[in-house]
N, C-alpha and C positions, 0 to 999 in steps of 0.2 A: 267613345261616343257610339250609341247605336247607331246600325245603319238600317232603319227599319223606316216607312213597310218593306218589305219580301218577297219577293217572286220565285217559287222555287218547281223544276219540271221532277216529276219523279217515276218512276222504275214505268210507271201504265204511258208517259208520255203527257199525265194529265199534270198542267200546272195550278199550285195554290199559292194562294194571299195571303199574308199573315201584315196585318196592319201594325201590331207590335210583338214584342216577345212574348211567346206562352206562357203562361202563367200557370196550365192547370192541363196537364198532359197525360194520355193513357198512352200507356204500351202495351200491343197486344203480341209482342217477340222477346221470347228470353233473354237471345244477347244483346238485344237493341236494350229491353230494361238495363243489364247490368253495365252499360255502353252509358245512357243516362246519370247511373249513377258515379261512375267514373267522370263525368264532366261537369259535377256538382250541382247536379238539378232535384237533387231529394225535397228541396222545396215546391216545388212545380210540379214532381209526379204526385196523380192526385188516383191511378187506375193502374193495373194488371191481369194479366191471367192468374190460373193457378200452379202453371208451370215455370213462372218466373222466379224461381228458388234463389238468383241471386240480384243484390245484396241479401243475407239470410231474414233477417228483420223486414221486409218491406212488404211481404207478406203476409206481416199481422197489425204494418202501419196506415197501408196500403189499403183501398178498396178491390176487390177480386170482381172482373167482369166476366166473367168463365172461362173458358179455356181459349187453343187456339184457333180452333174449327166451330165452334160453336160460343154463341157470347149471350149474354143478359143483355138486348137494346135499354132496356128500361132503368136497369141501374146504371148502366155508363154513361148514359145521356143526363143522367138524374146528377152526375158528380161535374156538369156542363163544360168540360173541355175546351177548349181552344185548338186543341191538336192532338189527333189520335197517329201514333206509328205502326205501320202493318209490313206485311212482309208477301210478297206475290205466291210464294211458295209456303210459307208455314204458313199464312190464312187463307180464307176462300174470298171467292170473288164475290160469292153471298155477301160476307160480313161487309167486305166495301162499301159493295154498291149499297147494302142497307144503312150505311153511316153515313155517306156520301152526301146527301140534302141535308144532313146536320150539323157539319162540322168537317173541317180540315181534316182530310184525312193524305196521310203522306206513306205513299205503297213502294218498299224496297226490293231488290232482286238482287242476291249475291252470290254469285258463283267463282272466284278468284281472289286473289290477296288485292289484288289491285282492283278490283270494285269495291272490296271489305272498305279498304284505304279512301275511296271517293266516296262510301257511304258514311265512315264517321266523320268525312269533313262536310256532308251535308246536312247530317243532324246537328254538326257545331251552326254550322250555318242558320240550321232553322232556332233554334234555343240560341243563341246568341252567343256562342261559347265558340267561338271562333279560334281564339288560341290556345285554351285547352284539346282543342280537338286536332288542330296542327299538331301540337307538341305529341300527343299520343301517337298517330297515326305515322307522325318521323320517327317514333320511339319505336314502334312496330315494323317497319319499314326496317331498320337496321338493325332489329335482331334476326330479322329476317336473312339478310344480306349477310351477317357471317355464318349460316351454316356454312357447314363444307360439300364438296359435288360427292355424294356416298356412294358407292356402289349400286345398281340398280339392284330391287328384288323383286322378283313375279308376286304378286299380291292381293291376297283376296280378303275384301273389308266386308262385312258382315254387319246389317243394321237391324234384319229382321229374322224371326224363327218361325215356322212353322206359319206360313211358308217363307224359304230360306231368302233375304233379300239384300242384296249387294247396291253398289253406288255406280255411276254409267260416271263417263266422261265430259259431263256438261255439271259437276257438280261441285261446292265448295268443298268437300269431303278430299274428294278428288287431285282438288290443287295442292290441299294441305298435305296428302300423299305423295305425291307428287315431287314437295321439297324436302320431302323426308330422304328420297331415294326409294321410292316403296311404287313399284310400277303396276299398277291396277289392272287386273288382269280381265276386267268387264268395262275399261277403258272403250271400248267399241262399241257399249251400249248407251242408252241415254237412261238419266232421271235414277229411279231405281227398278233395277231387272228384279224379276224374279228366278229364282233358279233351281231346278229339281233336283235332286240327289244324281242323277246320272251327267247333269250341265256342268254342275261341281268337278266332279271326277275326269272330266274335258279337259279342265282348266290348267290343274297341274299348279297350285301354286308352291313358292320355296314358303311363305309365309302367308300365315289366317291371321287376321285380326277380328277379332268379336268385342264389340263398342257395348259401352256400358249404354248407351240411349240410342234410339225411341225404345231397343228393347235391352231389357238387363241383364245380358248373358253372364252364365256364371261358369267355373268349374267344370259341372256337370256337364254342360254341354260340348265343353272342348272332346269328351268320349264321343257326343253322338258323332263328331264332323272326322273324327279320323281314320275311320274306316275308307272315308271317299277323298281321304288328300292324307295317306301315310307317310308321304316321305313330306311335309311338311311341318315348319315351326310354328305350333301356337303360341297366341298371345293374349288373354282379354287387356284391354285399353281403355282408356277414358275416352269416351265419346267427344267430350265437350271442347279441349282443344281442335280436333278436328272440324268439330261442325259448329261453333259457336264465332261469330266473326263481329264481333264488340270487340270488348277491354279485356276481353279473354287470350286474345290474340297477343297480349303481352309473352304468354306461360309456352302459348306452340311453340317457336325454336326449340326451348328448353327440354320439353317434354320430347319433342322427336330425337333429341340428343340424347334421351336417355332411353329414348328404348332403340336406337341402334345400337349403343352400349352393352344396352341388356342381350340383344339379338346376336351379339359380338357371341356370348359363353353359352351360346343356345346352336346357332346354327352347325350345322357339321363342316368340319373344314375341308 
């Protein structure tokens, strides 16, 4: 039985009504899209950006309201919603506040495993999918709980080039390093630092990680960075483990077991 209408406070402290279930829902966050779809609401998503790549299909089933900093008001309003999802950090306070006299909009902020965890039980909550989103969120939860405590390693995560931009300590990135055994060595910074070639070379990390997203480092660039961190192990990485905190967060364990693995026949003994 539903338990509807809904009262729900979200990430701004602002609370919304939802009289009944959504029926006609935009997402304007990648993992919160593939978070959706993972709770069986393919019927009810009606909007995305163009960076919502997963599910792969939803994209061409889907209407595209622009991306995440910038949106079409006139087509996402046009597709009349019931409930739009945003993200304090992947959107602007722009896009809110200019959706905000039209419709539900529900503003998330994730920076740890354990908000990721009380943010898909809040999207169960608002979509009605309340046990679906339990069972997930338990299911993440204890793959979590068996890594093992790994040895720490000095660690520099790399999100942008040119200019060179790492992850502070107030960030989801952050945490998911963090249970890897991977000790962030801009930990003392907030948000994301900027850093010059000579900040770099400060740093001294045992290990570089260069993230396939926002930017898509390749190959090539593990040459530019080794001049300023030589006695370090590179790695390019999939970004999206790390910074995706949906239905994604099933694969993180996984994924960090296997590249301390990988790091086992790389690092020097």
């Amino acid at each position: 039985m539903t338990r509807f209408p809904r009262k729900l406070t979200d990430a701004r402290g602002r609370t919304i009504h939802l009289t009944t279930p959504p029926q006609r829902i935009v997402s304007l966050v990648p993992s919160i899209t593939e978070l959706l779809a993972a709770l069986g609401l393919d019927h009810a998503v009606v909007g995305l950006t163009r960076f919502c790549v997963r599910p792969p299909d939803w994209k061409r089933r889907k209407t595209i309201v622009g991306g995440t900093k910038q949106i079409n008001l006139e087509r996402l309003l046009s597709l009349q919603p019931d409930l739009v999802l945003a993200n304090l950090e992947e959107n602007t306070r722009a896009i809110v506040e200019m959706l905000d006299p039209h419709v539900p909009v529900f503003v998330t902020y994730v920076r740890t495993l354990d908000e990721a965890l009380h943010m898909i039980r809040q999207v169960g909550s608002l979509t009605d999918t309340e046990a679906t989103a339990e069972t997930l969120a338990a299911t993440i939860a204890q793959r979590f709980a068996t890594l093992p405590a790994y040895p720490s390693l000095r660690t520099l995560y790399l999100i942008w080039r040119d200019p060179w931009m790492s992850i502070g300590g107030d960030t989801f990135i952050h945490d998911m390093l963090r249970r890897g055994g991977f000790a962030n060595v801009c930990a003392h910074q907030t948000r994301y630092p900027t850093l010059t070639p000579e900040a770099i070379r400060t740093l001294h990390p045992e290990v570089v990680l260069l993230s396939s997203e926002p930017y898509p480092f390749r190959e090539a660039h593990l040459e530019e960075l080794r001049p300023l961190c030589p006695h370090a192990t590179f790695l390019l990485v999939d970004g999206q483990p790390f910074s995706w905190y949906g239905a994604r967060l099933l694969e993180t364990p996984a994924y960090l077991q296997q590249l301390r693995r990988q790091l086992l026949s790389l690092l020097p003994s």
